[in-house]
C-alpha positions as CSV (number, residue, x, y, z in Angstrom):
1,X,-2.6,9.8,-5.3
2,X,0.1,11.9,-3.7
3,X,1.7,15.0,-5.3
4,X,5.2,15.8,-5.9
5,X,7.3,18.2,-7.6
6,X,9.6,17.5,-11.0
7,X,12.6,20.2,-11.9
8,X,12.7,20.8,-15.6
9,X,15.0,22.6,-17.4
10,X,14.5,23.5,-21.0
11,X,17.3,23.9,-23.8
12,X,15.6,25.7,-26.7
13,X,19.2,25.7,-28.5
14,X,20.1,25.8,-31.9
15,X,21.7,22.7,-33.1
16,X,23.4,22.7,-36.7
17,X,23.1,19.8,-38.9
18,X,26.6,17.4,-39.3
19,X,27.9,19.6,-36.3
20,X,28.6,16.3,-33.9
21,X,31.6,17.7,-31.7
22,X,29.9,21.6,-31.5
23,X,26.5,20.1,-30.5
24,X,28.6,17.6,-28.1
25,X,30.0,20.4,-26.3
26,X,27.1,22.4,-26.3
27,X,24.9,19.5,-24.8
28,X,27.2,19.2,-22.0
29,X,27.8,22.9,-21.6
30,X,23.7,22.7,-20.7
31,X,24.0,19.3,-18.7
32,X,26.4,21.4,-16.3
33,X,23.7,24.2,-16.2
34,X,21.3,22.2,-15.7
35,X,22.8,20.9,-12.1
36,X,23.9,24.0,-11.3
37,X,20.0,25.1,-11.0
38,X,19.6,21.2,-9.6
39,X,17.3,20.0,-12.5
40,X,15.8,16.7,-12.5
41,X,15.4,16.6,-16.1
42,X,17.5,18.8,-18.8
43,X,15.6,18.3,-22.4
44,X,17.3,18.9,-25.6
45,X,15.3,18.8,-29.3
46,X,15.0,16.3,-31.5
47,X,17.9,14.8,-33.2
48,X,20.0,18.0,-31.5
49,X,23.7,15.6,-31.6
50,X,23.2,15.2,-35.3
51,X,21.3,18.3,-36.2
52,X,17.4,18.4,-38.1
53,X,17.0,17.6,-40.4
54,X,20.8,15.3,-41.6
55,X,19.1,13.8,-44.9
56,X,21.6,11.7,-46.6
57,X,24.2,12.0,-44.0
58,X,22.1,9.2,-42.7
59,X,23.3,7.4,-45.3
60,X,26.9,7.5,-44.0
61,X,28.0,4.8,-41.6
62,X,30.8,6.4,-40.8
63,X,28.0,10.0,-39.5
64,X,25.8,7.9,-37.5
65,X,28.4,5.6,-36.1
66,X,30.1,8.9,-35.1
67,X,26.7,10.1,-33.6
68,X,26.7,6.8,-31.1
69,X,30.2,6.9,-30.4
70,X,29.8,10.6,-29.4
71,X,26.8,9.8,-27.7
72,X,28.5,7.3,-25.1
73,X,31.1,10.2,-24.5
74,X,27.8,12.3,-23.2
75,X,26.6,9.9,-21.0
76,X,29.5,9.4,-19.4
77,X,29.9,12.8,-18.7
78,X,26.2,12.7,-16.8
79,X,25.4,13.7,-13.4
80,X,22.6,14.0,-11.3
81,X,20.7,16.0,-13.6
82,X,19.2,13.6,-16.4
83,X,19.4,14.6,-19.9
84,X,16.8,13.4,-22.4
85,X,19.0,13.8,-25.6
86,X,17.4,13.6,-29.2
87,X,20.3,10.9,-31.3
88,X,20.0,8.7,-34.0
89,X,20.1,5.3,-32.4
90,X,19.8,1.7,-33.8
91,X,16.9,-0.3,-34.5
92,X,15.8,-3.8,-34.2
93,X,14.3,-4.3,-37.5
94,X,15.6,-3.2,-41.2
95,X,13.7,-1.7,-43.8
96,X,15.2,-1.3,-47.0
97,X,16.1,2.1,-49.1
98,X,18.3,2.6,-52.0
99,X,19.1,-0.9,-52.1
100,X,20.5,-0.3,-48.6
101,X,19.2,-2.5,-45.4
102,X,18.6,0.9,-43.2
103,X,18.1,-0.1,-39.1
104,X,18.6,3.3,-37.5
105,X,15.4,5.3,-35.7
106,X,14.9,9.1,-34.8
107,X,15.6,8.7,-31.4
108,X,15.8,10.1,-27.5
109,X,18.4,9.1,-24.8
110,X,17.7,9.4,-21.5
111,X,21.0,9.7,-19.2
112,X,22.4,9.8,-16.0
113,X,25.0,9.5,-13.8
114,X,27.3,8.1,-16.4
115,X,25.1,5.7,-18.2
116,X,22.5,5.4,-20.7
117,X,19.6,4.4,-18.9
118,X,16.8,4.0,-21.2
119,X,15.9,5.3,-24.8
120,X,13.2,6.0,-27.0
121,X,12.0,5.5,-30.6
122,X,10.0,7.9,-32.4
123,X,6.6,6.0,-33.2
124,X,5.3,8.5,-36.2
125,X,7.4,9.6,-38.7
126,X,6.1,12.5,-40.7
127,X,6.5,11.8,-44.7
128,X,4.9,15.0,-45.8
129,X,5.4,18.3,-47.0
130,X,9.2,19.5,-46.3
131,X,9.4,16.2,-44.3
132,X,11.3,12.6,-44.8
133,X,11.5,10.4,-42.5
134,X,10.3,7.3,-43.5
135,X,13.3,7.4,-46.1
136,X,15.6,7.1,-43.3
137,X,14.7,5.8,-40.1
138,X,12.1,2.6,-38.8
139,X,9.1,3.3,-37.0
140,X,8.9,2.8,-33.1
141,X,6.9,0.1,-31.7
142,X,6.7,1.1,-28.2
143,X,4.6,3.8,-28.0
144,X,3.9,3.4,-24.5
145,X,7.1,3.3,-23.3
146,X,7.8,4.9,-19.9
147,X,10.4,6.2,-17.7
148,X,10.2,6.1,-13.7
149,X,12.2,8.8,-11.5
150,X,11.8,7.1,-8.7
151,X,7.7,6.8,-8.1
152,X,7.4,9.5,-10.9
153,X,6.3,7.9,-14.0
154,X,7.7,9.9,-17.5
155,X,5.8,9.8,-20.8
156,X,8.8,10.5,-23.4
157,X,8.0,11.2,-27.2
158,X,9.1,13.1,-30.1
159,X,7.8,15.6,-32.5
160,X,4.7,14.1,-34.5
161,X,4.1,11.8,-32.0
162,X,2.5,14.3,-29.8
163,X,0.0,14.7,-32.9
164,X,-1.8,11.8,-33.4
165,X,-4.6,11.3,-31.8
166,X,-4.9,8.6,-29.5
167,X,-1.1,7.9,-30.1
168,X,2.0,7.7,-27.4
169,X,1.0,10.3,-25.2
170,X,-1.9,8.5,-24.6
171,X,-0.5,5.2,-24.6
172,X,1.7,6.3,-21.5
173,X,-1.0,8.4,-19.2
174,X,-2.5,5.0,-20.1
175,X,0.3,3.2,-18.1
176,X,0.9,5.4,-15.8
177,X,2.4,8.5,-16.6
178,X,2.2,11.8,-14.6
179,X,3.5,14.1,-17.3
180,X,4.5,13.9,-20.6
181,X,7.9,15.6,-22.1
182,X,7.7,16.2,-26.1
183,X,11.3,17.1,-27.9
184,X,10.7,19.0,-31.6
185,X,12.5,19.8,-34.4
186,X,9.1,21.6,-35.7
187,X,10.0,24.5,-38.6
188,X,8.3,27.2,-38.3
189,X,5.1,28.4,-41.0
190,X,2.9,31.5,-40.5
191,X,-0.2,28.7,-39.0
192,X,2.1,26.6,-36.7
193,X,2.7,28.2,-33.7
194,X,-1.5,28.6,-33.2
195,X,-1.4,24.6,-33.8
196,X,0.7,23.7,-31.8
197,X,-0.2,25.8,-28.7
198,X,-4.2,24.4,-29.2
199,X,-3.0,20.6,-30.1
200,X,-0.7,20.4,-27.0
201,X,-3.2,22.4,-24.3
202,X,-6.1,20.2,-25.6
203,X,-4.6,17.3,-25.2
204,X,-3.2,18.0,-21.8
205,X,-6.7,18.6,-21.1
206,X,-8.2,15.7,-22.1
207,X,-5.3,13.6,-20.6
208,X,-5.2,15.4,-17.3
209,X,-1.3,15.9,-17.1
210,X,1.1,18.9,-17.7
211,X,3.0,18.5,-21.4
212,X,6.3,20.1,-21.9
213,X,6.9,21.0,-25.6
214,X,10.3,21.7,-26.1
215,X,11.3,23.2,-30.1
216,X,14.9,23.6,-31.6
217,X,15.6,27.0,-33.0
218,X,17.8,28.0,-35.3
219,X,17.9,28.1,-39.8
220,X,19.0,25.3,-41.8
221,X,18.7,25.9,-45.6
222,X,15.4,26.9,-46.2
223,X,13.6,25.9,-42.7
224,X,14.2,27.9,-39.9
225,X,13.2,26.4,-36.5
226,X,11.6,29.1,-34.0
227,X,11.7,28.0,-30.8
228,X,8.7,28.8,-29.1
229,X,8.9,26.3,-26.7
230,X,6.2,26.0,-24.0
231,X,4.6,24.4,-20.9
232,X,0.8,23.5,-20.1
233,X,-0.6,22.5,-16.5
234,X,-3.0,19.2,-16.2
235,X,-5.6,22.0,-17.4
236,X,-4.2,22.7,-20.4
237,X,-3.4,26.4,-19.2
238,X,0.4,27.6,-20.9
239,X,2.3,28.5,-17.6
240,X,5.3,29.5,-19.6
241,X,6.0,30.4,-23.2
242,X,9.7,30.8,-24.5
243,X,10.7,33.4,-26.9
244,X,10.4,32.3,-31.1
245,X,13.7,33.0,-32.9
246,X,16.0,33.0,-30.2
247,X,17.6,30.1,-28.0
248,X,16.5,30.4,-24.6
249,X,17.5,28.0,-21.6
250,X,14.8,27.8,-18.7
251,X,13.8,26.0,-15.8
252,X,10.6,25.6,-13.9
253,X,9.1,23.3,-11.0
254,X,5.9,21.4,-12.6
255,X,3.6,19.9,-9.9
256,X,2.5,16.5,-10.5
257,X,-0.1,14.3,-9.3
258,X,1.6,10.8,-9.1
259,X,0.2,7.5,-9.4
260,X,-0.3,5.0,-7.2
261,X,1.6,2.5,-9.7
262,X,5.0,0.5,-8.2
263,X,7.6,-0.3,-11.3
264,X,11.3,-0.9,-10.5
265,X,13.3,2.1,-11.2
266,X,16.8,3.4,-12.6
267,X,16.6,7.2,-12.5
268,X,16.7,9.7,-10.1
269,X,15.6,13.1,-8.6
270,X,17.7,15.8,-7.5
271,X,17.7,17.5,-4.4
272,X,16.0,21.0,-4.9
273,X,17.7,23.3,-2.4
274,X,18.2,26.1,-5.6
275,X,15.8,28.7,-5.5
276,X,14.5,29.3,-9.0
277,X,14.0,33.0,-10.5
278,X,10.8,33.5,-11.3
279,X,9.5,33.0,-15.1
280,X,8.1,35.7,-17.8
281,X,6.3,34.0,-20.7
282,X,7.4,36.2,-23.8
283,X,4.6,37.9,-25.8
284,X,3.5,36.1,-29.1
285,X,4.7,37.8,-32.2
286,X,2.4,38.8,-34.9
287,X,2.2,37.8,-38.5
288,X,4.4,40.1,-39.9
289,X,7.0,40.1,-36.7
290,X,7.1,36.8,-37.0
291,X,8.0,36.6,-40.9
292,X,10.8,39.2,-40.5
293,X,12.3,37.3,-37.2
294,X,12.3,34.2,-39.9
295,X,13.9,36.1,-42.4
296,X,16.6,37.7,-40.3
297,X,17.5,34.2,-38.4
298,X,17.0,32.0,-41.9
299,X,19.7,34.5,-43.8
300,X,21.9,35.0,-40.4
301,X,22.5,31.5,-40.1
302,X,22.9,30.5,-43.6
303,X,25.2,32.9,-44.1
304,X,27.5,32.3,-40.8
305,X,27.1,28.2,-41.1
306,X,28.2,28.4,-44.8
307,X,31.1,30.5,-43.9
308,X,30.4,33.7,-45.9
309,X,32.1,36.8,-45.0
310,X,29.6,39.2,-46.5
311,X,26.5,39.3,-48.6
312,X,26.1,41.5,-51.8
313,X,22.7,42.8,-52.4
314,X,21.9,44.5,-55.9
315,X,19.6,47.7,-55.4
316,X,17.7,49.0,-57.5
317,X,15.8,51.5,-55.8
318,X,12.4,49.4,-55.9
319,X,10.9,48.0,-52.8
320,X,12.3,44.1,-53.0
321,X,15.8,45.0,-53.1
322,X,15.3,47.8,-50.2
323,X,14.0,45.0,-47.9
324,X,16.4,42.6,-48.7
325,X,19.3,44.5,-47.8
326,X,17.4,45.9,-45.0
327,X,16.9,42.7,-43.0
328,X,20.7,41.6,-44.7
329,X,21.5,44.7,-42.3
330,X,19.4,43.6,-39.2
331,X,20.5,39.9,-39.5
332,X,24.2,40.7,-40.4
333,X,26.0,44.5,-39.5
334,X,26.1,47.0,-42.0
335,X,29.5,46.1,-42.5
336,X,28.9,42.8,-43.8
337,X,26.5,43.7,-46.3
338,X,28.0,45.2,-49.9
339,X,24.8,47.3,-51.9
340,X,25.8,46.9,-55.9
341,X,23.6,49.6,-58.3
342,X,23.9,48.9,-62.0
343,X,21.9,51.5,-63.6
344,X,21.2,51.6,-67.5
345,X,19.4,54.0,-69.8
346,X,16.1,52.6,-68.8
347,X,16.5,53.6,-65.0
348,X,15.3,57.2,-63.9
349,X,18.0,59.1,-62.0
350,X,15.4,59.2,-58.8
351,X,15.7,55.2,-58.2
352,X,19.5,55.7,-58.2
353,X,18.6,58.4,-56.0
354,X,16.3,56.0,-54.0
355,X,19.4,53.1,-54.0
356,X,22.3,55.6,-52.3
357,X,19.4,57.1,-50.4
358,X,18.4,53.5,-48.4
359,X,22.6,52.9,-48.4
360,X,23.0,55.7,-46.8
361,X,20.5,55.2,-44.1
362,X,21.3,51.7,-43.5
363,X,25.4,52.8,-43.2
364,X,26.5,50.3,-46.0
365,X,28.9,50.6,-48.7
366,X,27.2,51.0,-52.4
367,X,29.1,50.3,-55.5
368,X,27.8,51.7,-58.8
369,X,28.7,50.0,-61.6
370,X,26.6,51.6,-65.3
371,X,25.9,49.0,-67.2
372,X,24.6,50.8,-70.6
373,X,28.1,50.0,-72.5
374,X,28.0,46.3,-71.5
375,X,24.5,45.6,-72.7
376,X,24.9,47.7,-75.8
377,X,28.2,45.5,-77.0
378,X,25.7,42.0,-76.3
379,X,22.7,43.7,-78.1
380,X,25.4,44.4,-80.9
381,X,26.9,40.6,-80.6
382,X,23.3,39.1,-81.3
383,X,22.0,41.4,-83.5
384,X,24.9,40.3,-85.9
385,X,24.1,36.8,-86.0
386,X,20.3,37.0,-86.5
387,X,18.3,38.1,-89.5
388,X,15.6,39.7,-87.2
389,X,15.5,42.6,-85.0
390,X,15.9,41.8,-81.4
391,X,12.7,40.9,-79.6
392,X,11.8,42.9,-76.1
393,X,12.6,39.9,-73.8
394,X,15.6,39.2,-75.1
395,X,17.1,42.7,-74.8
396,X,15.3,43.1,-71.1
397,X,17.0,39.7,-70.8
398,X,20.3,41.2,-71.4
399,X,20.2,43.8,-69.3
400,X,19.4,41.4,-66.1
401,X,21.7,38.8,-66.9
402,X,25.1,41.4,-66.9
403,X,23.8,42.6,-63.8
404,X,23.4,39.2,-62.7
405,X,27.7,38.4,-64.3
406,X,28.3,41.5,-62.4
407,X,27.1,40.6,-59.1
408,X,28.5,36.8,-59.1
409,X,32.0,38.2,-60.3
410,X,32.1,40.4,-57.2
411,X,31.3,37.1,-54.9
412,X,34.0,35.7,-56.3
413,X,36.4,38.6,-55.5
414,X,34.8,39.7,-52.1
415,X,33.8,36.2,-50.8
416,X,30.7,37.7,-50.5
417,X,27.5,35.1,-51.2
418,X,24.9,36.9,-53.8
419,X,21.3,37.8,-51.8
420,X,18.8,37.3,-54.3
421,X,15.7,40.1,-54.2
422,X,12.8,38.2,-56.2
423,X,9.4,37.5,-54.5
424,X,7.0,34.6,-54.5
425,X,4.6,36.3,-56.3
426,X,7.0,36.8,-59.6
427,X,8.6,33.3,-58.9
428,X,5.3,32.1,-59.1
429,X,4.6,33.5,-62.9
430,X,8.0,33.3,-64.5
431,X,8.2,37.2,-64.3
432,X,12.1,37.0,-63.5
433,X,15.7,36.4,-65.3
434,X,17.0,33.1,-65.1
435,X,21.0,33.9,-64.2
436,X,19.9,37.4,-64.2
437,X,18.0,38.5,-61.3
438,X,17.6,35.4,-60.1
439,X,21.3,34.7,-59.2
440,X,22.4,34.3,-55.9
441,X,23.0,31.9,-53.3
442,X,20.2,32.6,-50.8
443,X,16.8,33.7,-52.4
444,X,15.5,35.6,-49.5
445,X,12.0,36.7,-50.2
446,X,11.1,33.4,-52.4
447,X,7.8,32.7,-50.4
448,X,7.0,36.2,-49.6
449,X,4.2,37.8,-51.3
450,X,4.5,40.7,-52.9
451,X,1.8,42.5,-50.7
452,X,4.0,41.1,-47.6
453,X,7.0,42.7,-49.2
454,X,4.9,45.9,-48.3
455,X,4.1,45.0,-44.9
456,X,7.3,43.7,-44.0
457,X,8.9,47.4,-45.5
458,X,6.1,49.4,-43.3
459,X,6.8,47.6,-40.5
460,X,10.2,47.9,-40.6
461,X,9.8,51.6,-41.2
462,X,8.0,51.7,-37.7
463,X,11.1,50.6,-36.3
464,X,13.3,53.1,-38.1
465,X,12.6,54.7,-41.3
466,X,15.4,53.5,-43.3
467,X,13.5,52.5,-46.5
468,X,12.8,55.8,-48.5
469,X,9.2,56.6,-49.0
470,X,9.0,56.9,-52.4
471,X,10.4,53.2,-52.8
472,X,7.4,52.2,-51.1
473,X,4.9,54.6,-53.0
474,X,6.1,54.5,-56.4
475,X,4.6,52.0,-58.7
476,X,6.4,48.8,-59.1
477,X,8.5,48.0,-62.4
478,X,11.5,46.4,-63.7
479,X,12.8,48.9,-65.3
480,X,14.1,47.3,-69.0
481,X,12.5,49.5,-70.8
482,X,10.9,52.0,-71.6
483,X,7.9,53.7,-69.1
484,X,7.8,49.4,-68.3
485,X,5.8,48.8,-65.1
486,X,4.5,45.3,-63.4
487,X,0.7,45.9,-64.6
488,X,2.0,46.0,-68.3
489,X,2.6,42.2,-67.7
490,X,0.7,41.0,-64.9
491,X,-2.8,41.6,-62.8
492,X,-2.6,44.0,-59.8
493,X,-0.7,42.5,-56.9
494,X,-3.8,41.4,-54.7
495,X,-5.4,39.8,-57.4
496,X,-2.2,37.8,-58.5
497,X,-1.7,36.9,-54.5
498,X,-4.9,35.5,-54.2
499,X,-4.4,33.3,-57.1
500,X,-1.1,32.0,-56.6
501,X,-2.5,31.3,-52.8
502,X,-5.2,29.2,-53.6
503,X,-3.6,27.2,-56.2
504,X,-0.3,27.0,-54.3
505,X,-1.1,26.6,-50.5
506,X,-5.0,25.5,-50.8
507,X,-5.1,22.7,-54.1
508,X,-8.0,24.7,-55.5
509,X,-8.7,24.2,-58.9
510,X,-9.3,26.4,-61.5
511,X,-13.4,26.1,-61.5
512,X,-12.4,27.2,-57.8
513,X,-10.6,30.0,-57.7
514,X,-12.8,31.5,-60.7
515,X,-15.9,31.1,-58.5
516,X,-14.6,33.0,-55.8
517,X,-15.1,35.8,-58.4
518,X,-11.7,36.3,-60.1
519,X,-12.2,37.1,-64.1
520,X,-12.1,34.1,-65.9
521,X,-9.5,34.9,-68.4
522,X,-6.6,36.1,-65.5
523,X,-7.1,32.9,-63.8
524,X,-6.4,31.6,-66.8
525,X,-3.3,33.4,-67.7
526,X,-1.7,33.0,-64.1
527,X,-2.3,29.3,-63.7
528,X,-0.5,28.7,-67.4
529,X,2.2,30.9,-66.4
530,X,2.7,29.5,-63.0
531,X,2.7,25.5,-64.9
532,X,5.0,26.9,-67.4
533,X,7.8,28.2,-65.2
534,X,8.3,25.3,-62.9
535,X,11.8,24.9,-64.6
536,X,12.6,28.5,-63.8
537,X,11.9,27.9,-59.7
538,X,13.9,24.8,-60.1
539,X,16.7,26.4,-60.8
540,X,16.4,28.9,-57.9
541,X,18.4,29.1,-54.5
542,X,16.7,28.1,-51.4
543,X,14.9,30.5,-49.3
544,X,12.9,30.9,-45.9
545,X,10.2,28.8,-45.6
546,X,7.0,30.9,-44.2
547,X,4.1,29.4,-45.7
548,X,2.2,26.1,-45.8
549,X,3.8,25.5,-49.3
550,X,6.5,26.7,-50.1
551,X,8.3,26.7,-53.3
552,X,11.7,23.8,-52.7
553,X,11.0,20.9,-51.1
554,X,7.3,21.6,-50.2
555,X,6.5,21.8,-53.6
556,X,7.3,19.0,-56.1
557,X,5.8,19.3,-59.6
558,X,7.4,17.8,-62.4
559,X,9.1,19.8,-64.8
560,X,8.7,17.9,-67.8
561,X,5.0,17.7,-68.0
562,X,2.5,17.4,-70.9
563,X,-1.0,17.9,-68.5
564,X,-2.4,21.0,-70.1
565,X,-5.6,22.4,-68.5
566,X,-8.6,23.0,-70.5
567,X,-10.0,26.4,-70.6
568,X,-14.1,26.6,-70.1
C-alpha cells in the first residue's frame, strides 16, 4: 500500500430551487476555480443544478428534462478538474406515484474533460420528518459503486447514505475505496451539526479512510441549509471545518493510503504545481448564535428569492416584535425594513415609547397609524346585529385583525411582504389572531420559544444594545384590554415551554409529561389547547425551521379530528 495525495476543492454554495441556468453558471463559475487552484476533484451538494429540495417540480417533464439537457452543457464545459455534480438523472426501473410511472433518482455526476464519465444513485432516501423522497425518485441499487482516478479508488454517496450503518460507505472501502466524498442537502436543527460531526468521524474511524462531507447552504421556505461542511483524516480527527450560514469555497490536499487493487480507469489527476494557502477551521457557533444566523439567512433569502423590496414589521413595543424587526435589520438594511405602530386605548403611552425608541436605534422608518376610531366603528357594526353584549375575544379580536388589514394594505402599496412576530410557544396554544397578528407572509419566530425569544434579544443586545431594556423587563401582554397580561391566560413561560417540548419534539404522553412533575390540571389545559388550534397553525406562513419538529411540514396532525384525551 503506497500513499498518494488527492486535491479537493469544496463548494459549500447556495443553490436555489427551479434556479437551472443561475446554478449552471454558478457550477461552472467554481469548475473554473477549481483548476485555477489545480483540483482534482471540485464537489458541489446534492441536487445543487435543480436546487433542494424541487418537490413537485419533479413532477414536470419539461424541469427535469431541462435539468439533463443543462447538465450535458456542464460537462462539456469540463476540464481537468472533475466535478462531482448533485442532478436529477434517470433511472432503470419505474415506480409509480400519482398515477404517474416516475423513473428519475437523486443523483451525482461525475465529469471531466468534456464528458460524463460515471454517475451515481442515491441508495437511501430519507421519508421522514420535513423529508420526501421516496414520493419522487427510485432507490439506488449500487451502493458500492466506485470511481478510480487513476489507481485512486473513490467512494461517492449522497446525504443519508452516509447514515446507515453498514450502508455505501462501507460497501465501497469494501471494494476498494481510499476515501469517501459525501454531497448534502442536510437543513439545519439546533441537534444536527453535533450529529453529523460524531456520525461522520466515527465512521471514518471504524472504516480507516478520510470522509469529506460537503453541505449546501442557503434558505428555502422554511429550511435553511447551514453549511458547515467538514473533513476527517482515516482517524476520524476534523482537519477542517467550514463556516455554518455562509457559502464558503475551499480546497485542501487529503493524503491517502491507496490500495493495492488494479481496475481500468476513466478519470484523472491534476498536476499540483499550485501552492495551496493554508486552512482555518471556523469556530462552532453556539445554540443561540446559531438560531439567530438561521433566522437572519432563512428571512434574507426568502425575502430576496421571492423578490420583495422591503418587509413591514408591526411593533408593538413588546419583546417579539423588537426581535423580529431586529434580525429583519441584520438580515436586510434598515432601509428595507418599514416598522408600522398601531396603538389603541388599551396600549400605555411607554410601549409606544418603547416602539419609536427600538426604530430609532435600529435607523428604520416607523409609521404610526391609531387605530381606536377603526375598532370602535366594527365594535359598533356588531354590536348592532347581535342581541348580546360583545364578548372579550371578539372585541380583542377586533383590535388585532384591523392591525392585521392595516399592515397587508401597506404590502400592497409598498411591495413590502408582512413579517409576522408570533412565537412557537403562542402558536402552540391558539393564543394568537387568525388574519390579525398572525398575517404575514414569513412567520419568523414560529419555532422559537418564547424563553429563546429572550435569549436571542440578550444576545443580540451583547452585540449592540438596540432593543430597549424595558421591552425585555416588562411583563409580557397583548395589550387588548385592560391591565391584560400573558399569565391572565396561560402558565408562566417555562412551564408552557416544557410542555409544548415534550409533547411536540419528544411524543411524550400526557401520563409523561405530568410525571416529570408538571400540575396535573396545566398539562391538561395546554395539551387541549395545543389539539384544538391545529386549524389555526395551518393557516400560518412558513417559518425557520430550528427544532426537531417543527410546526409545517414536520408536523402533520389532522385537523378534523374527533380523538379526545381522557383526563385521569
Amino acid at each position: 500500500m503506497n500513499t498518494k495525495t488527492l486535491r479537493i476543492s469544496c463548494a459549500q454554495l447556495s443553490f436555489p430551487v427551479g434556479a437551472i441556468q443561475e446554478n449552471k453558471d454558478k457550477i461552472i463559475n467554481t469548475l473554473k476555480e477549481a483548476e485555477k487552484v489545480h483540483s482534482d476533484i471540485v464537489l458541489f451538494p446534492e441536487l445543487a443544478l435543480t436546487g433542494y429540495p424541487p418537490e413537485d417540480l419533479l413532477l414536470r417533464e419539461s424541469f427535469v428534462g431541462k435539468n439533463f439537457a443543462v447538465m450535458e452543457e456542464i460537462a462539456e464545459f469540463s476540464g481537468k478538474t472533475s466535478g462531482v455534480i448533485g442532478f436529477v438523472d434517470r433511472s432503470l426501473k419505474k415506480q409509480k406515484n400519482d398515477n404517474v410511472d416516475r423513473d428519475i433518482a437523486n443523483a451525482a455526476a461525475i465529469v471531466q474533460n468534456g464528458d460524463v464519465k460515471g454517475i451515481y444513485h442515491k441508495c437511501f432516501l430519507p421519508n421522514y420528518s420535513v423529508f420526501d423522497e421516496a414520493r419522487y425518485f427510485d432507490k439506488g441499487t449500487n451502493p458500492s459503486t466506485l470511481f478510480w482516478y487513476e489507481d485512486i479508488a473513490v467512494g461517492i454517496n449522497i446525504c443519508e447514505d452516509i447514515w446507515i450503518e453498514d450502508g455505501p460507505a462501507e460497501e465501497q472501502v469494501k471494494k476498494g475505496a481510499s476515501i469517501i466524498l459525501n454531497i448534502n442537502a442536510s437543513p439545519f436543527d439546533l441537534n444536527k451539526i453535533n450529529q453529523r460531526k460524531d456520525k461522520v468521524k466515527n465512521k471514518a474511524k471504524k472504516l480507516g479512510v478520510p470522509i469529506v462531507y460537503l453541505n449546501m447552504v442557503g434558505g428555502q421556505d422554511e429550511l435553511v441549509f447551514d453549511g458547515g461542511s467538514f473533513v476527517v483524516d482515516k482517524n476520524g480527527e476534523i482537519i477542517y471545518m467550514a463556516p455554518q450560514f455562509e457559502e464558503d469555497f475551499f480546497t485542501l490536499d487529503v493524503e491517502l493510503d491507496v490500495k493495492d487493487i488494479i481496475s481500468e480507469s476513466n478519470l484523472y489527476l491534476n498536476d499540483k504545481n499550485v501552492e495551496l494557502e493554508p486552512l482555518v477551521s471556523t469556530k462552532e457557533l453556539d445554540k443561540i448564535e446559531s438560531m439567530y444566523a438561521a433566522l437572519k439567512l432563512g428571512l434574507s433569502d426568502y425575502v430576496t428569492k421571492n423578490k420583495f423590496n422591503k418587509v413591514l414589521v408591526g411593533l408593538s413595543g413588546g419583546i417579539d416584535s423588537a426581535l423580529t424587526a431586529t434580525i429583519a435589520c441584520d438580515a436586510l438594511t434598515p432601509e428595507r425594513v418599514i416598522g408600522v405602530a398601531m396603538p389603541s386605548k388599551y396600549n400605555p403611552e411607554s410601549s409606544l415609547d418603547d416602539a419609536k425608541q427600538l426604530a430609532k436605534n435600529l435607523g428604520i422608518n416607523i409609521k404610526e397609524i391609531t387605530i381606536e376610531d377603526t375598532v370602535e366603528n366594527i365594535r359598533t357594526l356588531v354590536s348592532a346585529n347581535i342581541e348580546e353584549q360583545l364578548k372579550s375575544v371578539v372585541d380583542e379580536n377586533i383590535q388585532s385583525r384591523v392591525r392585521g388589514n392595516l399592515l397587508m394594505a401597506l404590502s400592497n402599496q409598498l411591495n413590502a411582504m408582512v413579517v409576522s412576530t408570533g412565537n412557537k410557544s403562542e402558536m402552540a396554544v391558539g393564543y394568537a389572531t387568525l388574519y390579525g397578528d398572525l398575517v404575514g407572509g414569513f412567520a419568523l419566530l414560529k419555532d422559537v420559544y418564547k424563553a429563546d425569544v429572550y435569549n436571542l434579544a440578550k444576545y443580540r443586545n451583547s452585540i449592540s444594545e438596540v432593543i430597549p431594556q424595558n421591552t425585555i423587563d416588562k411583563e409580557p401582554s397583548a395589550e387588548l384590554s385592560e391591565n391584560q397580561f400573558d399569565s391572565d391566560s396561560l402558565p408562566d413561560y417555562d412551564t408552557l415551554d416544557k410542555i409544548i417540548k415534550l409533547y411536540i419534539e419528544e411524543d411524550f404522553s400526557s401520563e409523561k409529561i405530568i410525571n416529570s412533575g408538571i400540575d396535573k390540571n396545566v398539562v391538561y389545559d395546554v395539551l387541549e389547547k395545543i389539539d384544538r388550534n391545529e386549524y389555526k397553525r395551518n393557516q400560518v406562513a412558513p417559518g425557520v425551521k430550528l427544532t426537531n419538529r417543527a410546526f409545517g411540514k414536520d408536523r402533520r396532525m389532522p385537523i378534523t379530528n374527533t380523538y379526545k384525551r381522557e383526563r385521569n
